[in-house]
Every structure is written in structure tokens, then in C-alpha cells.
C-alpha positions, 0 to 999 in steps of 0.5 A: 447584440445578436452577434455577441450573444453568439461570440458569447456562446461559441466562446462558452462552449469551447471553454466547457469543452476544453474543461470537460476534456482535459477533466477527463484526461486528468481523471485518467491519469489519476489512479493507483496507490502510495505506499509513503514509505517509498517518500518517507525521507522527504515525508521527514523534511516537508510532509505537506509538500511532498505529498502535494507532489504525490498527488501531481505525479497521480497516484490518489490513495496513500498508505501511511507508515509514519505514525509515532506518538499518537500522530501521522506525521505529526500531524494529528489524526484529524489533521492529517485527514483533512490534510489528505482531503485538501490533496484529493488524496484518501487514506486507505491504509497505514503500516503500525510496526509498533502495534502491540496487544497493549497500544493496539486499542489507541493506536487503531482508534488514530488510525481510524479517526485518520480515515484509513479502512485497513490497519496493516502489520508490516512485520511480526510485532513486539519484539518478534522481528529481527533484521541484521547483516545476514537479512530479515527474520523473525523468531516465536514461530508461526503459531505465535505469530498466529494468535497474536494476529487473531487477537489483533485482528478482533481488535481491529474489527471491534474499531471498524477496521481491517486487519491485514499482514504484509509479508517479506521473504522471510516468512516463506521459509520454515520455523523451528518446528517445520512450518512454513510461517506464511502458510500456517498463518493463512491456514489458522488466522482467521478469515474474519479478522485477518487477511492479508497484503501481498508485497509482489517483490517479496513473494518473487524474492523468495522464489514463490509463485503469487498465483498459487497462493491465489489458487490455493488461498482465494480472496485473502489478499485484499491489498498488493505492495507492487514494487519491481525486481531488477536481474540483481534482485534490487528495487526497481520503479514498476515496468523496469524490471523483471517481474510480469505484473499482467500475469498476477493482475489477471488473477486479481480477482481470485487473490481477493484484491482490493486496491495495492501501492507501489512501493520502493524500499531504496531508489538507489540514484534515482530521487524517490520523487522521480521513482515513483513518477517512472513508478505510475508511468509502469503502472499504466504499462500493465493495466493498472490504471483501471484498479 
């Protein structure tokens, strides 16, 4: 009796280590963010799926960008938060390109009862956003633009949310009236009620430094869109490209960030699925993992 009472011990002991060993490197292997968009084709064919395979690759925070008609995905708000929480993935934020002043009350309601902390506008919204053969711009100008992120970024507080821009390259060049939209719109949005998500790849594209928007505009960059550049200017997995991720993270904390997201526009030959898998290894590559 002695004996088994020891096997039994011995045996209970190696399974708690193992347990508590292989918890931990799984932990450590669990970090970072997704932006959806990265997936969205497969998000289109088997959303469940696919995002169970997010959640294997290790990322745990996502970033939607597929609500339509009141739902994520087609799923409803409900829905597809508790989807999320069956994965261990937590909603942190969702892109609404077709935010308007009208929908926005709705919308931000949804994207609250999902669980996300911050509403993002991808894009100048209502109309204002053009993308053809010659590439993306915008018309209305800054000052537009401005006043329509201020009233949305009330609105977004007044539902219990956080308000931020994603920039492309478009929005460093200047206006009809000579500004620079990027810059007006950090120098008259509010603070309060609208800041901002840095897209790394964008910024490099239009040949500014993130550093000295950090410097210049300290904590206003809650949220990074972290995607890398090849020679060419295309969309590469995270490490296999050209931009020097260690540099802008040790400025994390003058930026103001909170988290960030890799995001690939187009994988080229690659499978999104597999991207994004040579994406968190990157990662780890630059000290994200500790974010």
C-alpha cells in the first residue's frame, strides 16, 4: 500500500509538472494581435474555422473588419463575442469604413455589444475615400475630415468606446489648401475623443519617420497596424522585410501604444494562413511578444 501510495505521488507529481511546463511555454507562445482583414477570404468561406486557427497559429487579440448589417461576420454581436471567448481570442478592436454621422449611433452600439474597446475608421468615411488605378486618396480635405472625426469621436465616448484613425500613405501628402491631412488632423482632433492607429507599413510608404510623429505628437498612437515592406514596396510577413520594427518599438511608450495587429493587405503566393504563422514568428524576432 505504501508503495502505491508513493507511485501515486511520483506519477501525480510528473503530471503536474508537465502540466504547469508546457502551461507556460504555451503562454509564451500566446501574444499579439490580428488584424482579420490579413484572413478576410477565409473569414468569407468558414469564419468559426478560421479563427480557431488564429487562435492555434498564437495570436489572442483580434481586429474585426467584417461587420455588414448589423452583424460581425454574420454573426450577431452576442454571437460573435462569445464565439471569441470559446477561442480565448478577445475582441479589441473593429475597422467601420462605412461609419457615417447617421449609422454611427448603431453601429457603435454593435461594435460595443461585440466587445471591442476601440471603433477604428479605416478610411475618410461618407464618401470622401477614393482608390483607383493611380492608388488611394481622399477629397474634402483636412479640415473636413477633422470635424467629421470630432463628432464621431463624441459618439464613440458617449457609447463607452475609443475612437482612433488608421492612416495610409495618402494622408501625409497635402490638401487642396496646403495641408498636410495627417498633421492637421493630429493638431486639431481632439485628444479626448480621437487618436489614432498607426499603420507602420503606410507611414514607411510615404517615406516619414513614426518616430517623429512619436516626438512630436507623444501618446496619440494607441494601437499599430504592424506589417512589413519588401525592396519593392510589397506586403511582407513581419521580419522578412525591410522595416526596423526594434527601432519604433523602443519608442512604444512615447507613441502612447497600447497593443497593435499584424496586418497583410495581399500575401501574394503565400496562403494568409501560413502568412500570418511566418508573421508571429517575426514577432518574436523584434520583442513583441512582451506587448
Amino acid at each position: 500500500m505504501f508503495n502505491i501510495k508513493i507511485s501515486y505521488l511520483i506519477k501525480t507529481s510528473i503530471f503536474v509538472f508537465l502540466f504547469t511546463h508546457f502551461s507556460v511555454l504555451f503562454a509564451q507562445d500566446s501574444f499579439g494581435g490580428l488584424a482579420l482583414y490579413t484572413v478576410r477570404e477565409d473569414m468569407g468561406k468558414d469564419s468559426q474555422a478560421t479563427l480557431q486557427a488564429v487562435a492555434e497559429v498564437g495570436y489572442v487579440n483580434i481586429e474585426a473588419a467584417g461587420y455588414e448589417n448589423g452583424k460581425f461576420y454574420n454573426y450577431t454581436p452576442q454571437e460573435f463575442k462569445a464565439l471569441l471567448r470559446s477561442l480565448n481570442l478577445t475582441p479589441l478592436s473593429s475597422h467601420n469604413s462605412s461609419v457615417s454621422l447617421d449609422n454611427a449611433d448603431k453601429m457603435m452600439a454593435d461594435v460595443k455589444a461585440a466587445g471591442f474597446e476601440y471603433f477604428v475608421v479605416p478610411i475618410p468615411p461618407m464618401g470622401l475615400f477614393k482608390s483607383d488605378s493611380k492608388g488611394m486618396s481622399m477629397k474634402g480635405g483636412a479640415e473636413n475630415l477633422a470635424d467629421i472625426l470630432n463628432v464621431l469621436g463624441k459618439k464613440a465616448n458617449a457609447a463607452g468606446l475609443k475612437l482612433l484613425y488608421h492612416n495610409h500613405d495618402f494622408e501625409f501628402m497635402k490638401d487642396a489648401k496646403g495641408e498636410v491631412v495627417i498633421d492637421y488632423l493630429l493638431e486639431h482632433c481632439d485628444s479626448k475623443f480621437v487618436n489614432f492607429q498607426m499603420d507602420l507599413y503606410w507611414v514607411t510608404k510615404a517615406g516619414a519617420d513614426p518616430l517623429a510623429y512619436f516626438e512630436k505628437h507623444p501618446g496619440r498612437f494607441k494601437l499599430w497596424h504592424v506589417k512589413d515592406m519588401d525592396s519593392e514596396g510589397k506586403f511582407v510577413p513581419v521580419g522578412n522585410g525591410t522595416i526596423d520594427f526594434g527601432r519604433i518599438l523602443e519608442k512604444k511608450e512615447r507613441s502612447g501604444m497600447q497593443s497593435y495587429f499584424v496586418e497583410q493587405d495581399r500575401t501574394y503566393k503565400m496562403q494568409p494562413l501560413e502568412a500570418i504563422k511566418v508573421s508571429h514568428e517575426g514577432l518574436k524576432k523584434f520583442g513583441f511578444n512582451n506587448e
